[in-house]
C-alpha positions in Angstrom: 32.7 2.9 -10.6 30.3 4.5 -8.2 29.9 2.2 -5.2 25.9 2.4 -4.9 25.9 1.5 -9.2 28.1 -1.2 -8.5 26.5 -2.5 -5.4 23.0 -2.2 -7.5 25.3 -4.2 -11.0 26.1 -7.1 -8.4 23.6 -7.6 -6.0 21.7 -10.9 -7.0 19.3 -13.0 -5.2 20.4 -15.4 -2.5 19.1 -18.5 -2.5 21.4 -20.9 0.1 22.3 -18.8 3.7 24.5 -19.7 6.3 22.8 -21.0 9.9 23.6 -18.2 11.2 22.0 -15.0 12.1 22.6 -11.5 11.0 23.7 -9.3 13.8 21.3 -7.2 15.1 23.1 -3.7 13.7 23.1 -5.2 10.6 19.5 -5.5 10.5 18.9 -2.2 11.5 21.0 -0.7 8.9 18.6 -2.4 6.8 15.6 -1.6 8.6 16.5 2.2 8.4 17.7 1.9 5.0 13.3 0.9 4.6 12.3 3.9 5.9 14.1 6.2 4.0 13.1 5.0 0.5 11.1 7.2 -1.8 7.0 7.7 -0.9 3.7 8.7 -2.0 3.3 12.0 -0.7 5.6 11.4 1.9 2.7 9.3 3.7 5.4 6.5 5.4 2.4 4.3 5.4 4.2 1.2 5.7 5.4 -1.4 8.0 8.2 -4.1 8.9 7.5 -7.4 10.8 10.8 -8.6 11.3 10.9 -12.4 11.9 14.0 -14.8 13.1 12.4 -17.3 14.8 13.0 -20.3 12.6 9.6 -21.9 13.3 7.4 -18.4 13.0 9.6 -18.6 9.4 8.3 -22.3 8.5 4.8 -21.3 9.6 4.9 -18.6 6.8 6.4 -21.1 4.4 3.9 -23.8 4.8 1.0 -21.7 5.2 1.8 -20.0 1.7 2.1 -23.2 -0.2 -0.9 -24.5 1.4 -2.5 -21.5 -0.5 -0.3 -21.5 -3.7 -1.8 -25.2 -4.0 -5.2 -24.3 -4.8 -4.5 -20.9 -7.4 -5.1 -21.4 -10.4 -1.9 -20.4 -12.2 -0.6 -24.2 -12.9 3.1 -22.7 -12.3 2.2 -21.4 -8.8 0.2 -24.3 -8.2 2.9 -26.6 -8.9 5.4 -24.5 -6.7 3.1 -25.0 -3.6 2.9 -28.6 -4.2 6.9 -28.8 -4.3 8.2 -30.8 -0.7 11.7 -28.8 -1.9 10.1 -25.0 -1.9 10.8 -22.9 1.0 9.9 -19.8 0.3 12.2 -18.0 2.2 15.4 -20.2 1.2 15.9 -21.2 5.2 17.2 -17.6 5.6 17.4 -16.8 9.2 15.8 -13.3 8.9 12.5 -12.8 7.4 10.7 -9.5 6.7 7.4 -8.8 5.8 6.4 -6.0 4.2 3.0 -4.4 4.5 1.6 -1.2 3.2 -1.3 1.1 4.2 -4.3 0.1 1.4 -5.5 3.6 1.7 -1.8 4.9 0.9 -1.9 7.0 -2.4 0.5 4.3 -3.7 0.9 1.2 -1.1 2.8 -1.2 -4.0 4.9 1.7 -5.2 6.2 2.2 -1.2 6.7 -1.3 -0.5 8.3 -2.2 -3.5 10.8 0.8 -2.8 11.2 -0.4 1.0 11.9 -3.9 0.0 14.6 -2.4 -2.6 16.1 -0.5 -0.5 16.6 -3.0 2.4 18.0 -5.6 -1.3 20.9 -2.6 -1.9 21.8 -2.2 2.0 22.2 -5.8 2.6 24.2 -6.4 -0.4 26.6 -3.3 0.7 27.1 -5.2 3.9 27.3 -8.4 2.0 24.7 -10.2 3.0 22.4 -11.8 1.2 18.9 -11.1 0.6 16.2 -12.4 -1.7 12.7 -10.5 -2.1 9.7 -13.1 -1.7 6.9 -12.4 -3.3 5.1 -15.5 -2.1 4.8 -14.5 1.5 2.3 -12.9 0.8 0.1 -15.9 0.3 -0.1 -16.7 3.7 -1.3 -13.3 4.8 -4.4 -13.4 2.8 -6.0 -14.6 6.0 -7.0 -12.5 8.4 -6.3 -14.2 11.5 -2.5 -14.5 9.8 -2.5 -10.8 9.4 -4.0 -10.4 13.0 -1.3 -13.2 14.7 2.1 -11.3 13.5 0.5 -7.9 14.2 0.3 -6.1 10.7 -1.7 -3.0 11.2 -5.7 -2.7 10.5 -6.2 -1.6 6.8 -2.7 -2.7 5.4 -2.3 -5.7 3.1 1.0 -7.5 2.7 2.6 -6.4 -0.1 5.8 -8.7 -0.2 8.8 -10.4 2.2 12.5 -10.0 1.8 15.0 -13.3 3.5 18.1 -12.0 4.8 21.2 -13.9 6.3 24.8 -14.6 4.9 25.7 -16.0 1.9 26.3 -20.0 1.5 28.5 -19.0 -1.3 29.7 -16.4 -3.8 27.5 -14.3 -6.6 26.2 -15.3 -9.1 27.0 -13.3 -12.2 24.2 -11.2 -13.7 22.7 -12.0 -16.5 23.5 -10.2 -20.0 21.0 -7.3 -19.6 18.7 -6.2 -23.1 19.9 -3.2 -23.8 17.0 -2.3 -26.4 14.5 -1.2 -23.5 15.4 2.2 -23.6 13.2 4.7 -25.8 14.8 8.4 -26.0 12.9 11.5 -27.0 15.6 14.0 -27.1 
């Protein structure tokens, strides 16, 4: 099979790292794999905060359930209130992902980005898991202002690298009646 179809069948979400961290040519593999997703009008109007400073990491963590608390989505709420959650899965490497609000498509670039920094880490095998929760704890300004996310760009999600604490999980049986053809 084609190795970036396979890589994309067996890539999972990591949820238990090793304390250790990546290397630092390993992250920027990664970090250039960001940069060339797919954009808007080729606008590039993102940017990477890359955090692996364990206690900058657990500042995110507890500052987002602190706000997860108080939604009022009883699922998220509960989440917040959880003394197990970290967010980030005590993954050594955190990256936040931020797009330009005035962007033609800010969620669309992010959400490529974060993709393909998933895909490169798992070709490397290291494990990554994309955190959507992060972005809780960026909804206050001084937050945004502290770990230097550029004026006029919101926080869009967070991906947790390090290496795996164990093997794969197998995927899912996929629904295979998605697909409508017009032919």
């Amino acid at each position: 099979m084609n190795e970036i179809l396979e890589t994309i069948k067996t890539r999972r979400s990591v949820r238990k790292y090793q304390d250790k961290q990546i290397k630092d040519e390993e992250l920027e593999k990664i970090l250039e794999s960001a940069i060339y997703a797919p954009n808007g009008a080729n606008t590039q109007s993102w940017h990477f905060t890359v955090i692996q400073n364990k206690e900058l990491i657990n500042q995110i963590n507890e500052g987002a359930k602190e706000v997860m608390k108080k939604i009022d989505i009883p699922w998220i709420a509960n989440m917040g209130k959880s003394e197990d959650l970290n967010i980030f899965h005590h993954a050594p490497t955190a990256i936040i992902v931020s797009a330009n609000k005035e962007s033609p498509t800010p969620t669309e670039d992010a959400s490529a980005a974060t993709q393909n920094m998933l895909l490169a880490a798992e070709s490397m095998d290291i494990g990554s898991c994309w955190i959507g929760f992060a972005k809780f704890y960026f909804i206050n300004l001084e937050n945004m202002k502290k770990f230097k996310i550029p004026e006029g760009y919101e926080v869009k999600s967070g991906v947790a690298l390090g290496y795996k604490a164990g093997e794969n999980l197998k995927a899912p049986k996929r629904n295979r009646t998605v697909f409508t053809y017009f032919r």
